[in-house]
DRENDO-1510 file (C-alpha; in Angstrom, 1 decimal, always signed):
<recs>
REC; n; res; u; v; w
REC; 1; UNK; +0.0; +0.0; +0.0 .
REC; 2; UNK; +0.8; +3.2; -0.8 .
REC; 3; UNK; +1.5; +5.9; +2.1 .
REC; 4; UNK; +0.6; +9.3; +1.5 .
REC; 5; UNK; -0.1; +12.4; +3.9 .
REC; 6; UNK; -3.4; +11.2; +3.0 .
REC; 7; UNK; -3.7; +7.3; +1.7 .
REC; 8; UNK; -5.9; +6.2; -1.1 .
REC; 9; UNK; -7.3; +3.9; +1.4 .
REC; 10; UNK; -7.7; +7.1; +3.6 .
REC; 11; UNK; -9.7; +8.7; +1.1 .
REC; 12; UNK; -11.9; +5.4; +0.2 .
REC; 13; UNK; -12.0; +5.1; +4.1 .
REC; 14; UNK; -13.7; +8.6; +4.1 .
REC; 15; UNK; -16.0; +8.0; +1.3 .
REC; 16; UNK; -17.5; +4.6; +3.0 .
REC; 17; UNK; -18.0; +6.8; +6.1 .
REC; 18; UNK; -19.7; +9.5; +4.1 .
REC; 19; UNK; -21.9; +6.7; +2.1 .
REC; 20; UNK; -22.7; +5.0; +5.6 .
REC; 21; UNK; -23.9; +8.5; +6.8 .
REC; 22; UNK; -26.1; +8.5; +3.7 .
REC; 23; UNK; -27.0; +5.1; +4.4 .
REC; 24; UNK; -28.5; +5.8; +8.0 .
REC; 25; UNK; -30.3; +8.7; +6.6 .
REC; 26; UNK; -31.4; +7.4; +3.5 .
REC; 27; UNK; -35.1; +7.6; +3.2 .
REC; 28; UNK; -36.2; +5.3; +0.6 .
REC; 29; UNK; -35.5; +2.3; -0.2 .
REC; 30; UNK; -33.6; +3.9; -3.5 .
REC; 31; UNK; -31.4; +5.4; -1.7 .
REC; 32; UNK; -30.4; +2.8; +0.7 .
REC; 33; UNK; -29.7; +0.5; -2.0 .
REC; 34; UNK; -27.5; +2.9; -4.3 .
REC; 35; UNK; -26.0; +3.4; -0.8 .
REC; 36; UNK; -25.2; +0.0; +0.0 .
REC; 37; UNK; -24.0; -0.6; -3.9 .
REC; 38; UNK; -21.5; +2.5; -3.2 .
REC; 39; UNK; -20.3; +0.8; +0.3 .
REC; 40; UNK; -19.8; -2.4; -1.6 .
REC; 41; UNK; -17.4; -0.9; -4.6 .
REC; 42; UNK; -15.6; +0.9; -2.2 .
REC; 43; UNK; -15.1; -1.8; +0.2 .
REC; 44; UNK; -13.8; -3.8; -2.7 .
REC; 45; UNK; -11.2; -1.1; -4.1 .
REC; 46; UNK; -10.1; -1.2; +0.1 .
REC; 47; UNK; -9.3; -4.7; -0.4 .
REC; 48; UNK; -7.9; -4.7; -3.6 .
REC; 49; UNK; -5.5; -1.7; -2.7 .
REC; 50; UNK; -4.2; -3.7; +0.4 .
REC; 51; UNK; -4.1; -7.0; -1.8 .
REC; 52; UNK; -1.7; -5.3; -4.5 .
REC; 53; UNK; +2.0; -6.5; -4.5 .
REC; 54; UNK; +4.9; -4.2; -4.3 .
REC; 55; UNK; +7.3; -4.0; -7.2 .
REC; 56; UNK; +10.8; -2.0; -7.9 .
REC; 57; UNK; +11.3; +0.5; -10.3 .
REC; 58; UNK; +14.1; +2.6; -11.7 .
REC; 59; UNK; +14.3; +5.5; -13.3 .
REC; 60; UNK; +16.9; +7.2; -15.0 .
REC; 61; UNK; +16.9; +11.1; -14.4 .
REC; 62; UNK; +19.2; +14.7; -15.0 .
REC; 63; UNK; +19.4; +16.9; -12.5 .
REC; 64; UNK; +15.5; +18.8; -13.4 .
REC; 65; UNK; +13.9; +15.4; -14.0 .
REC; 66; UNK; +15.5; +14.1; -10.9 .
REC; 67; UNK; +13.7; +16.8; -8.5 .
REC; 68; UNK; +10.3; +17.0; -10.3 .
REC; 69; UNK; +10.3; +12.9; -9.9 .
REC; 70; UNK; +11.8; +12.9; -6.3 .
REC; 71; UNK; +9.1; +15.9; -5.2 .
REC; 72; UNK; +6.2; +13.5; -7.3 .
REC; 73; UNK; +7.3; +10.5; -4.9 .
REC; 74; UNK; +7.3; +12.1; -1.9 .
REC; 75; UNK; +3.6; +13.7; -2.6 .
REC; 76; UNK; +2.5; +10.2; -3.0 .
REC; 77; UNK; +4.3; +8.9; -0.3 .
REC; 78; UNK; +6.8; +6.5; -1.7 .
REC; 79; UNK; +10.5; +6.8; -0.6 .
REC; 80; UNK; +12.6; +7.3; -3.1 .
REC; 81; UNK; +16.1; +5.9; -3.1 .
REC; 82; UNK; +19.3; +4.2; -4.1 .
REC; 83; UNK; +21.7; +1.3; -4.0 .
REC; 84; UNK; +25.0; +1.8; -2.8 .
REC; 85; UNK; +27.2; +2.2; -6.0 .
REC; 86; UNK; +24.0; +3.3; -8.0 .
REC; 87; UNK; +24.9; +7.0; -9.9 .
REC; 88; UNK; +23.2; +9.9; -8.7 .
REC; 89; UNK; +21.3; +9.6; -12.3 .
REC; 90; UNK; +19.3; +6.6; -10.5 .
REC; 91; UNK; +16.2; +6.9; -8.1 .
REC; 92; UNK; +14.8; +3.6; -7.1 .
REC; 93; UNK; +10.8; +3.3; -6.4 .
REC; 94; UNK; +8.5; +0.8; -4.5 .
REC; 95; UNK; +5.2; +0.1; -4.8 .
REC; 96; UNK; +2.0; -0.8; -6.2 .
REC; 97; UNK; +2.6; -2.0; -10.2 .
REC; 98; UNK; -0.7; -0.7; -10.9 .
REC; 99; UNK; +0.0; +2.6; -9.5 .
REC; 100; UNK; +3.0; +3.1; -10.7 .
REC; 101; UNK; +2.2; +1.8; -14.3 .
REC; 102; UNK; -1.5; +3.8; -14.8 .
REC; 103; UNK; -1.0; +6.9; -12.0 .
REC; 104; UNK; +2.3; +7.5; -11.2 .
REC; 105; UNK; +4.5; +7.4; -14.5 .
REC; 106; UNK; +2.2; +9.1; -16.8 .
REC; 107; UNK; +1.5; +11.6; -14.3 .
REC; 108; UNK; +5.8; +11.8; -13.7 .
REC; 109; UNK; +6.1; +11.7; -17.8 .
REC; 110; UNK; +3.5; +14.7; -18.4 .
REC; 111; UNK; +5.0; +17.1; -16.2 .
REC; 112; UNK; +8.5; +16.2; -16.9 .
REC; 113; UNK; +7.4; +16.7; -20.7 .
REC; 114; UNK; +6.0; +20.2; -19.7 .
REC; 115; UNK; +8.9; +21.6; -17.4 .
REC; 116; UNK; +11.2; +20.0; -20.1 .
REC; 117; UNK; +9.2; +22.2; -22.9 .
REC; 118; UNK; +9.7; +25.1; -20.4 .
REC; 119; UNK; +13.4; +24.7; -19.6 .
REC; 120; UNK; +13.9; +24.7; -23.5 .
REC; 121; UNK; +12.0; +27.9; -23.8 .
REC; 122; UNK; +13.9; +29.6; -21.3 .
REC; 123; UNK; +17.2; +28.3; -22.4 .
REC; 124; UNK; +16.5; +29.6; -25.6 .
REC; 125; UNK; +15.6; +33.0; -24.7 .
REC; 126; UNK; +18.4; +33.5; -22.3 .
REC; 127; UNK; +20.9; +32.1; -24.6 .
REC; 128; UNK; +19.0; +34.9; -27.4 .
REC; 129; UNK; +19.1; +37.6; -25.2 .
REC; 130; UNK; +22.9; +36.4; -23.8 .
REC; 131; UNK; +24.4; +36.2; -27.1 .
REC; 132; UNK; +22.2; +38.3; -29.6 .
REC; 133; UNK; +21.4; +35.5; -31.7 .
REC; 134; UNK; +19.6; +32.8; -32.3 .
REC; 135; UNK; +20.3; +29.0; -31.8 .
REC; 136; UNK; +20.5; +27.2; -35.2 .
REC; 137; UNK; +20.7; +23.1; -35.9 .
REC; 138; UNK; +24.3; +22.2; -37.1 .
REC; 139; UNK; +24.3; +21.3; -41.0 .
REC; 140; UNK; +24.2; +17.7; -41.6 .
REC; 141; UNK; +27.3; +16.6; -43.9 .
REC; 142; UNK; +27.1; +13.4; -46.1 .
REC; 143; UNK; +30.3; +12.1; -45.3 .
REC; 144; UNK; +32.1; +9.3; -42.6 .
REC; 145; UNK; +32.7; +11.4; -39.2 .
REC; 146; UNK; +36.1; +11.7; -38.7 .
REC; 147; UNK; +37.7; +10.8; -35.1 .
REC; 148; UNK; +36.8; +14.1; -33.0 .
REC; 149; UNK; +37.8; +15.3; -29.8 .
REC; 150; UNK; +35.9; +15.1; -26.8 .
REC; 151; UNK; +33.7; +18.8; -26.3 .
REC; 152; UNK; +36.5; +19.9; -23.9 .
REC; 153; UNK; +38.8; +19.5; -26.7 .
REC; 154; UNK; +41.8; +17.7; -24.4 .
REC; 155; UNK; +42.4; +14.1; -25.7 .
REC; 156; UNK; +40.4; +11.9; -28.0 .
REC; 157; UNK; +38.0; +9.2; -27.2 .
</recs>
């Protein structure tokens, strides 16, 4: 199970208390029975959240990715961490498969993909501003790529 400041099975919890608060005041028979259906579906999410196995995942980060996914973690209560001898490029998660496969990694990838588009912008505008110019893509030559020097330029590969 997941922990959070506030659990999935805290919020279900909540709801079942809500829906047996409905229940004792339900008036008709209706509503007592759309009640009780309520109870039942959330009773069975309860038990299917505390049935769900555990599972390890890694993820491969820079230093942006690293603190949106490390901040993401922590509001959904898993601990993030690392092995020994792991780089600092690797956070380590455990928990539910199917809450790490349908909630938390699309959620992760669609705000990674936003600050990523953001970063760029402002990379771009500060480099614009910076150099009076504009970024351009390098030409691409049809030809075998000689041996090159490594970007610092002090000894080859």
């Amino acid at each position: 199970m997941i922990v959070r400041r506030v659990t999935d099975e805290d919020r279900l919890l909540e709801k079942l208390r809500a829906i047996e608060a409905l229940f004792a005041g339900a008036t008709t028979p209706g509503e007592r029975v759309a009640a009780d259906n309520a109870r039942n579906r959330i009773r069975a999410r309860i038990d299917a959240l505390r049935a769900e196995t555990t599972v390890e995942f890694r993820f491969t980060v820079d230093p942006w990715s690293r603190a949106l996914l490390l901040t993401l973690a922590q509001r959904y209560g898993l601990k993030p961490y690392r092995y020994r001898g792991q780089r600092h490029t690797t956070v380590m998660l455990r928990g539910p498969e199917q809450f790490i496969r349908e909630v938390f990694a699309p959620e992760y990838r669609q705000m990674l993909e936003l600050l990523q588009d953001h970063l760029a912008a402002v990379t771009e505008r500060v480099v614009a501003e910076a150099l009076e110019g504009t970024a351009r893509e390098p030409t691409v030559v049809d030809a075998e790529p000689p041996r090159a020097l490594p970007a610092g330029g002090l000894s080859p590969d």
